[in-house]
N, CA, C and O of each residue as an XYZ file, in Angstrom:
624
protein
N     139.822     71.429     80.948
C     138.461     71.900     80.770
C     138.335     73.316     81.319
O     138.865     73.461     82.420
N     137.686     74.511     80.736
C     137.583     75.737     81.112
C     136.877     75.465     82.115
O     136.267     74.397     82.173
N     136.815     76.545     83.269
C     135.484     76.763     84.126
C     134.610     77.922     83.700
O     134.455     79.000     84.274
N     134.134     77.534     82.707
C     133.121     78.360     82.024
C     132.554     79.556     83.232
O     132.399     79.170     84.391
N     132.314     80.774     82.918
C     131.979     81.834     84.061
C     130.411     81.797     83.801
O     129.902     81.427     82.743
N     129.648     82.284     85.048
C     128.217     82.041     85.816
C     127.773     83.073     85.008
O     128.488     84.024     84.690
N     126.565     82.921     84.645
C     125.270     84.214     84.328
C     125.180     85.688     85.249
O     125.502     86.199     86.322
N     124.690     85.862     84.335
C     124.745     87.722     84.607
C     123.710     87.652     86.263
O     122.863     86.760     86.304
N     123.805     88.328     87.164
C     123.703     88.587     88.260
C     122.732     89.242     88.154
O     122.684     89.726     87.024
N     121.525     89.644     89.046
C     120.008     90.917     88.772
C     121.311     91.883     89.300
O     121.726     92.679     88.457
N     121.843     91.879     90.340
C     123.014     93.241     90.322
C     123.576     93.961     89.685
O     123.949     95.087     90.015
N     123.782     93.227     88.289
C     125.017     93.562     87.394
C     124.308     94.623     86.094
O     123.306     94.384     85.419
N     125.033     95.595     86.048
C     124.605     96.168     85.034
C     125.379     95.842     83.716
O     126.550     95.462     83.692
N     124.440     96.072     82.423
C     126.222     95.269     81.360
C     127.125     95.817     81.388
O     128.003     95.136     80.859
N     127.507     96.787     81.737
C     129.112     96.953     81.850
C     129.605     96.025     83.158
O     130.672     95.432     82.998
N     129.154     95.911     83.994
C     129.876     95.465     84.614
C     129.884     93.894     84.828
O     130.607     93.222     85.563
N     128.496     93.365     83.657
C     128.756     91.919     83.256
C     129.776     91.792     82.568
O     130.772     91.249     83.046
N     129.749     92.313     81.169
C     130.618     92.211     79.791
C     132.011     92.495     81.081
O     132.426     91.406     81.476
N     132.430     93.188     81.462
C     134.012     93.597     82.398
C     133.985     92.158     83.493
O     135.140     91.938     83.856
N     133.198     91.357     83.971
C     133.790     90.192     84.236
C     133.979     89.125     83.617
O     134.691     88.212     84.037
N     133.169     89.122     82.216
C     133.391     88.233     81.142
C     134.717     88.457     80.533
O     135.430     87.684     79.894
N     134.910     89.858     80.922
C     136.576     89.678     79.575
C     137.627     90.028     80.716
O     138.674     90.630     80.475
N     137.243     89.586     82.002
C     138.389     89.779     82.918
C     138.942     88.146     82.999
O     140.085     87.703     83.111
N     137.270     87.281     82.862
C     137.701     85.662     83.053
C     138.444     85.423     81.542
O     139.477     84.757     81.466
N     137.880     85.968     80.484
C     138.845     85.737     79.375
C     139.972     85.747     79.027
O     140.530     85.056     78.174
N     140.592     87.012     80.063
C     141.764     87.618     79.509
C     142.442     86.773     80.737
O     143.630     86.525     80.528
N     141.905     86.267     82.015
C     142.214     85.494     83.126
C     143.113     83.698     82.113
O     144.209     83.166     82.292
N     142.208     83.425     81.358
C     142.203     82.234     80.593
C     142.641     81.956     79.222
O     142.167     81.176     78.396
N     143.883     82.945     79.131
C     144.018     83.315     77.657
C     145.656     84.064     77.579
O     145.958     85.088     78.192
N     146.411     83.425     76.846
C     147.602     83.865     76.036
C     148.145     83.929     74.757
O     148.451     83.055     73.946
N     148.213     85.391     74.740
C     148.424     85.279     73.497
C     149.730     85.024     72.375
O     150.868     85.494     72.367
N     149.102     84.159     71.529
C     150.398     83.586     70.460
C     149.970     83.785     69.536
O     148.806     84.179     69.464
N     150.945     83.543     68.154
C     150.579     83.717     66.608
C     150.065     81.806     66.148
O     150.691     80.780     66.416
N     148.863     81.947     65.474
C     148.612     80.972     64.711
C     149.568     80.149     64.329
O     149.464     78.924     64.390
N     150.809     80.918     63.805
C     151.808     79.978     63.710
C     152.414     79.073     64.498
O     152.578     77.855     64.437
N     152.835     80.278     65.563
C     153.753     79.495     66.612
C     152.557     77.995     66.984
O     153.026     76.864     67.117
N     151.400     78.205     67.075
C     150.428     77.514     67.894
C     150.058     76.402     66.944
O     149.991     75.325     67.536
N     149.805     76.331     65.687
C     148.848     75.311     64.381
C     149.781     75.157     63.557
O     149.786     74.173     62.817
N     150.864     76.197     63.511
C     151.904     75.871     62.524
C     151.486     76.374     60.893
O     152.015     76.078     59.821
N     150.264     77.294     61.222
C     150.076     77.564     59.865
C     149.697     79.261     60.418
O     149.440     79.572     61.581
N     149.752     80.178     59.252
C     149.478     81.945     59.336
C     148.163     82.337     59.499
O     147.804     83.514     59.550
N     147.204     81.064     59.606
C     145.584     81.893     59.722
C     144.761     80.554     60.733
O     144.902     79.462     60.183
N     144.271     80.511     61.549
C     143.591     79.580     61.987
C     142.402     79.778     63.074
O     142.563     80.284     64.185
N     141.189     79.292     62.556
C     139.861     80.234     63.560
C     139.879     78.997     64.840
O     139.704     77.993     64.149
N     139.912     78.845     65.279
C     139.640     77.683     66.572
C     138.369     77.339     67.016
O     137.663     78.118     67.656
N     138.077     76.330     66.740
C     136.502     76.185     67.265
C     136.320     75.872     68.607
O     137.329     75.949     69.307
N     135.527     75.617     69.010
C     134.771     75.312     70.613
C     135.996     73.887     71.358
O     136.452     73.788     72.497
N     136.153     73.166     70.374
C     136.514     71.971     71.154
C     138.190     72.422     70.712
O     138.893     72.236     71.705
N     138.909     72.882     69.688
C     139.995     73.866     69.601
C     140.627     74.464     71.202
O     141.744     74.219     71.658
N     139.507     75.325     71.867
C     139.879     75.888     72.798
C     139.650     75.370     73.877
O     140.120     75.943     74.860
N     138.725     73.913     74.118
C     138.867     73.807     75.013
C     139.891     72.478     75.395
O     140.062     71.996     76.514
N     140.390     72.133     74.356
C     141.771     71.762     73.811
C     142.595     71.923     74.872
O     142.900     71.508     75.990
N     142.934     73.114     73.588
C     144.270     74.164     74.181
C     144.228     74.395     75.910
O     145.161     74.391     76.713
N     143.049     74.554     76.080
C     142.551     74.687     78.168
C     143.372     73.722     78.572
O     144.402     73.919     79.216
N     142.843     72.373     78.119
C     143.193     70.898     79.128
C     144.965     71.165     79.136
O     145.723     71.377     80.083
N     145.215     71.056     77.717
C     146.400     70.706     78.110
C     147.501     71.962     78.288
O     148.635     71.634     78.636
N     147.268     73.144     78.102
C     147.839     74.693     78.638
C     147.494     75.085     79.803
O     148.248     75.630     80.609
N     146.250     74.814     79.978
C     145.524     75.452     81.520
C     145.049     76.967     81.016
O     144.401     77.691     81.772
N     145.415     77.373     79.711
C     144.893     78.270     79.198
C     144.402     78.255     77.686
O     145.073     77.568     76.915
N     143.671     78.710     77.349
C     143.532     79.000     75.607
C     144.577     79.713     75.353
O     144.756     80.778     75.943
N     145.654     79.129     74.205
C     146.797     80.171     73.547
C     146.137     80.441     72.150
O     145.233     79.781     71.637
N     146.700     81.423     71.694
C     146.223     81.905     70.398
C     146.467     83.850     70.212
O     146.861     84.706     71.004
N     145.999     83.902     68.765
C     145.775     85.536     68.778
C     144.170     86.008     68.603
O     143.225     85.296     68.945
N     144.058     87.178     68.080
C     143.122     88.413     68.587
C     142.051     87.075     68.242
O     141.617     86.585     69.285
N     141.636     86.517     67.198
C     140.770     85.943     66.824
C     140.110     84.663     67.898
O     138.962     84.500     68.310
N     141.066     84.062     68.073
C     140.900     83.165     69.720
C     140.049     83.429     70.844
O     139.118     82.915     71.465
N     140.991     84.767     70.833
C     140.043     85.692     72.213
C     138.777     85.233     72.067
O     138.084     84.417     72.675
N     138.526     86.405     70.498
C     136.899     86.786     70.374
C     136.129     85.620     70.923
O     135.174     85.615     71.700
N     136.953     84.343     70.166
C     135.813     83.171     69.661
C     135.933     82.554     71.183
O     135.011     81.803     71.501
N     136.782     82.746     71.987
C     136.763     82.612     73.496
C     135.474     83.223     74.339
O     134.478     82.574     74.661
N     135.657     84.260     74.550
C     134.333     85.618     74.712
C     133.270     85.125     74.047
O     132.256     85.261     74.730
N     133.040     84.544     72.874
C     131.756     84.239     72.352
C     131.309     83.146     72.842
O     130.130     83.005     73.164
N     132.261     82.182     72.964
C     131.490     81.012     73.300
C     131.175     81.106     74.974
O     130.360     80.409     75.579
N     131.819     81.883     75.399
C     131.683     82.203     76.945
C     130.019     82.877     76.869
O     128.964     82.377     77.260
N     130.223     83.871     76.369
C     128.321     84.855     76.205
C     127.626     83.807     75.918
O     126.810     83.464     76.774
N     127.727     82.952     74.604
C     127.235     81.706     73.620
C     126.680     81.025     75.049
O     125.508     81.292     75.315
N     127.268     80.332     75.816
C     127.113     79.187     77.403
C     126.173     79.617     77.981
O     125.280     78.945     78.496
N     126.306     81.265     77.954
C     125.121     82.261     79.012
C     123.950     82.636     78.245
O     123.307     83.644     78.539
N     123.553     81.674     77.014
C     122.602     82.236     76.520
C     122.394     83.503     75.892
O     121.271     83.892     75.572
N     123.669     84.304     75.665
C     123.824     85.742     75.479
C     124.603     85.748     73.705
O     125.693     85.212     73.503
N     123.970     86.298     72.825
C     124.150     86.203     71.767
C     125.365     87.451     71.667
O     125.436     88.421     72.422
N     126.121     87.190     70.725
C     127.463     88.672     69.814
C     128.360     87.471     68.539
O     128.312     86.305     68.148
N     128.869     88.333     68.391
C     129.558     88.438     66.961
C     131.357     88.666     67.414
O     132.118     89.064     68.296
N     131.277     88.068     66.050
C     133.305     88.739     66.070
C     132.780     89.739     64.701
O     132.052     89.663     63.711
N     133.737     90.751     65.434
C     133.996     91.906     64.340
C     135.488     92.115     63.844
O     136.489     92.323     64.530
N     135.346     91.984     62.234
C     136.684     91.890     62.168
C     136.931     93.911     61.396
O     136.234     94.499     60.568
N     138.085     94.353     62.091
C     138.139     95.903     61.813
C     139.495     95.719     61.326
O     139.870     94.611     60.944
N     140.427     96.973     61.315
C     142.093     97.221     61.617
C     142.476     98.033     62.565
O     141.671     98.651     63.262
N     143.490     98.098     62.663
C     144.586     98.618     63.831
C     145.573     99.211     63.478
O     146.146     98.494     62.658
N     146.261    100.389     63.675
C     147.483    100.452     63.464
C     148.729     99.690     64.513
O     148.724     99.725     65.744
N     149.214     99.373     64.099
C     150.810     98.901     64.622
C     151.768     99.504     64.852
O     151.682    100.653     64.417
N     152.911     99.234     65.469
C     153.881    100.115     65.199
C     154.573    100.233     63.829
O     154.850     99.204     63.214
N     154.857    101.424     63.336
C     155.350    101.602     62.281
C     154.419    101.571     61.092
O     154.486    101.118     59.949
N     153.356    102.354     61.940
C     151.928    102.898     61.087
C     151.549    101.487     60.282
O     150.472    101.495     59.686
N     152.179    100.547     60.235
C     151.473     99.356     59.505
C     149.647     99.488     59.910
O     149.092    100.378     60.554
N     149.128     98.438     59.358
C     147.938     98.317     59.387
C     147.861     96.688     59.632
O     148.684     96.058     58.968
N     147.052     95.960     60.430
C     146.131     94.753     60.196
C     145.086     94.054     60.294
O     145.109     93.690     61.470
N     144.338     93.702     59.901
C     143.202     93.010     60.467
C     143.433     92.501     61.998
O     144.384     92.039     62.629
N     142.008     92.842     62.282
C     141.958     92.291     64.112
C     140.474     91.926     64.428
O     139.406     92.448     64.106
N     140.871     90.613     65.333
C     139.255     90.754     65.392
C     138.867     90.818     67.195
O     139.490     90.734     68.253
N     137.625     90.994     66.798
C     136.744     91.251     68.807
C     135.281     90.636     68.720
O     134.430     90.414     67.859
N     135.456     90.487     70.063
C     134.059     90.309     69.967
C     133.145     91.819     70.723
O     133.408     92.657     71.586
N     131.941     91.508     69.766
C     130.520     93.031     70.461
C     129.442     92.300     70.694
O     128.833     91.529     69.952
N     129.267     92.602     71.759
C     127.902     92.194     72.384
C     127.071     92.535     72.093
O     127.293     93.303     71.157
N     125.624     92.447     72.394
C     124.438     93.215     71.580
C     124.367     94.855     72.031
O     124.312     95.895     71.374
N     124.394     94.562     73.451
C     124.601     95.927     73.804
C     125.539     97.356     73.386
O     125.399     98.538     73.702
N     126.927     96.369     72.206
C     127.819     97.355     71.815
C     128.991     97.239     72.677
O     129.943     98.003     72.517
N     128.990     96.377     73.539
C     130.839     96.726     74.617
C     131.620     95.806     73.145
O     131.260     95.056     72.238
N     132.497     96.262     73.502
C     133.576     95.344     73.142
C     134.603     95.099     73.618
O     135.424     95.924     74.020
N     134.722     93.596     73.640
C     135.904     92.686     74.185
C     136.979     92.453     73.135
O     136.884     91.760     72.122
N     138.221     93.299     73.645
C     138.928     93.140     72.768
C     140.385     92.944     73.639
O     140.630     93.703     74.576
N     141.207     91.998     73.294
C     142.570     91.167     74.192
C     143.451     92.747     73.550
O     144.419     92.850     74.304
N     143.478     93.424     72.968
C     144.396     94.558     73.019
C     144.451     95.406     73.756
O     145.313     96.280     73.853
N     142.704     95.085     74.899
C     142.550     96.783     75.724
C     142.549     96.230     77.119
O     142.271     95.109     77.545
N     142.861     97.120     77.593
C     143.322     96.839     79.265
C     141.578     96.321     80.086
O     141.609     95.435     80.939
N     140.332     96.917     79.737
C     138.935     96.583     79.865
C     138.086     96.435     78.538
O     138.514     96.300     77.392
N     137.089     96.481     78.872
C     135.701     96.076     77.934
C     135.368     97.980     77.462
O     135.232     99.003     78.133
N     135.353     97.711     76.184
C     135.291     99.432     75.572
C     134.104     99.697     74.979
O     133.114     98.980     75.122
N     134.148    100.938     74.150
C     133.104    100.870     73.551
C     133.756    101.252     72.184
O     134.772    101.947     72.210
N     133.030    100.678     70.523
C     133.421    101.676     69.566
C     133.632    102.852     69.628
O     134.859    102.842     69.720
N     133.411    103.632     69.642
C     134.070    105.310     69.657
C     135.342    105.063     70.646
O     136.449    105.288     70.156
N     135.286    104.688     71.790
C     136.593    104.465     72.045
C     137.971    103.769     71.396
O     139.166    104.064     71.437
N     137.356    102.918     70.904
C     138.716    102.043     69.604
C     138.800    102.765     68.801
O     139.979    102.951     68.497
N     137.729    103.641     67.925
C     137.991    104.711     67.088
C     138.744    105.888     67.217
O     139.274    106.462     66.266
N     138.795    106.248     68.380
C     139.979    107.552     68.784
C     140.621    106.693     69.016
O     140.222    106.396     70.142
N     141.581    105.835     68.709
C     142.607    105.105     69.347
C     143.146    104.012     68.168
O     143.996    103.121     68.202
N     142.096    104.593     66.944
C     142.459    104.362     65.236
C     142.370    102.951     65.212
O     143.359    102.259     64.973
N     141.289    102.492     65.435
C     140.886    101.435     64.607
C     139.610    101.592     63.753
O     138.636    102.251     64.118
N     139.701    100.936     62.598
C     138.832    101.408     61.710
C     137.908    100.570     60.946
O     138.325     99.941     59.974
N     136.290    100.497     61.432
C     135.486     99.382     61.075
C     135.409     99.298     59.157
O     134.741     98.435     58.588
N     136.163    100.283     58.465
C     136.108     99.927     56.901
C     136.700     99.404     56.164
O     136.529     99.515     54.950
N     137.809     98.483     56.874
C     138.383     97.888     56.288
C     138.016     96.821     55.105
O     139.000     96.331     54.552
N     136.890     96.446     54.699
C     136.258     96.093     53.639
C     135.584     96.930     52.580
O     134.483     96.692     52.083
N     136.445     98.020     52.274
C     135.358     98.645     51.791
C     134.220     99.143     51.599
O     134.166    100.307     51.998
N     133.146     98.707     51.095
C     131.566     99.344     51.013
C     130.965     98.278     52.357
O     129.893     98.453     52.936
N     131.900     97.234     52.634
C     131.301     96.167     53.285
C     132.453     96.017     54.373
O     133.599     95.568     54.329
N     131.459     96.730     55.628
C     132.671     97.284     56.397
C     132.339     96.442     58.008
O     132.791     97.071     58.964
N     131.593     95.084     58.375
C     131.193     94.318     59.055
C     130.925     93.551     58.877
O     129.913     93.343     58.209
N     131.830     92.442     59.472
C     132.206     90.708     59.154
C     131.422     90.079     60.339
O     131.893     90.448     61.416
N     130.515     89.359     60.438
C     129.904     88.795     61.754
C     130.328     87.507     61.445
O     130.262     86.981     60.334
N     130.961     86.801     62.922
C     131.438     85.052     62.492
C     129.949     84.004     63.176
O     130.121     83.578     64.318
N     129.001     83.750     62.688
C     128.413     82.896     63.233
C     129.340     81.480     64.362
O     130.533     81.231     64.535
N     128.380     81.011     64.768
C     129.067     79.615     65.715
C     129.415     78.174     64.679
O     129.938     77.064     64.784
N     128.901     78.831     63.893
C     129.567     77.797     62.560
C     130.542     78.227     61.994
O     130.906     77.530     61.047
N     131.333     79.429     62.267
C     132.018     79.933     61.558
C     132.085     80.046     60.284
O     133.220     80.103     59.811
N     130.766     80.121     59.231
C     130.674     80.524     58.408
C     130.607     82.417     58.590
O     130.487     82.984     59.676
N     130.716     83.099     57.277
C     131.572     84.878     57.822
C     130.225     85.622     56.818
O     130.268     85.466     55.597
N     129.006     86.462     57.494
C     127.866     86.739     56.756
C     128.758     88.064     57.131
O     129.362     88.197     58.196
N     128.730     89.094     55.978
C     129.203     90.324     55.459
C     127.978     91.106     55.905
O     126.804     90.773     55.745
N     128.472     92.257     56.522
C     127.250     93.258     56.338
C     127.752     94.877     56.066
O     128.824     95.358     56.436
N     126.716     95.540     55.350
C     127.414     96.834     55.084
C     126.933     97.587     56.367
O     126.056     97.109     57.088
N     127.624     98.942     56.657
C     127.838     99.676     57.549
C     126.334    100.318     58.056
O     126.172    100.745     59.199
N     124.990    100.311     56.750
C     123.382    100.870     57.027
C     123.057     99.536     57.883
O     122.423     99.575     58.938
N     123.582     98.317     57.288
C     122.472     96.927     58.048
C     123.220     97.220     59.227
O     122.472     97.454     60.176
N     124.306     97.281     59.470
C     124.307     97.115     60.986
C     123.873     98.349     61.717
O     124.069     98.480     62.925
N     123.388     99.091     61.109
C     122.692    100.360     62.557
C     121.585     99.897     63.261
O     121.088    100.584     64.153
């Protein structure tokens, strides 16, 4: 069973909420490929998925997508609403792939690739790129994991 982390503090400003939320995340979390883990190349993990993987790992295993939905359901517990955003990345060997994070309302983002809690423009100098859909360049995952599309004007 996770030990789900405590509500935001009157102390805490959001950066320095969102930076203990993805310190307990990244505290509670290893990362693997869908494969190695489900045995199949794509797999979203739901709530009872990860807290699964907790009991009997002592951690959530999984990749980028795990995280997010880790981080979300963590904010999700605190009454604190965000999204997974799915963007790209370069790789080594200039490849490209889908990745996903979670953004808070405020805009941090928790993402298992960065050493802390960032902001867009920071992932953007550092070439990740929210257009990877074309005209429809923001994927929000509800807690149903159904995937509502939005273009790049709705989300301003």
């Amino acid at each position: 069973m996770l030990d789900w982390p405590a509500k935001q503090q009157s102390y805490e400003d959001s950066f320095t909420f969102y930076t203990r939320i993805f310190r307990w995340a990244i505290a509670h979390f290893v990362y693997d490929t869908d494969q190695d883990v489900w045995g199949v190349p794509e797999h979203w993990d739901s709530l009872e998925d990860l807290e699964k993987l907790a009991e009997v790992h002592g951690k959530v295993i999984g990749d980028c997508d795990d995280f997010a939905q880790l981080c979300r359901h963590a904010l999700a517990k605190l009454g604190i609403p965000s999204r997974i955003v799915i963007c790209t990345v370069e790789n080594s060997g200039n490849a490209r792939q889908n990745h996903a994070v979670a953004e808070s309302p405020e805009g941090w983002v928790l993402d298992n690739r960065q050493p802390s809690v960032t902001s867009w423009p920071a992932l953007i100098a550092l070439g990740y790129k929210k257009d990877c859909f074309g005209p429809l360049t923001i994927a929000s995952m509800p807690m149903d994991h159904s995937i509502t599309w939005f273009t790049e004007k709705e989300r301003e």
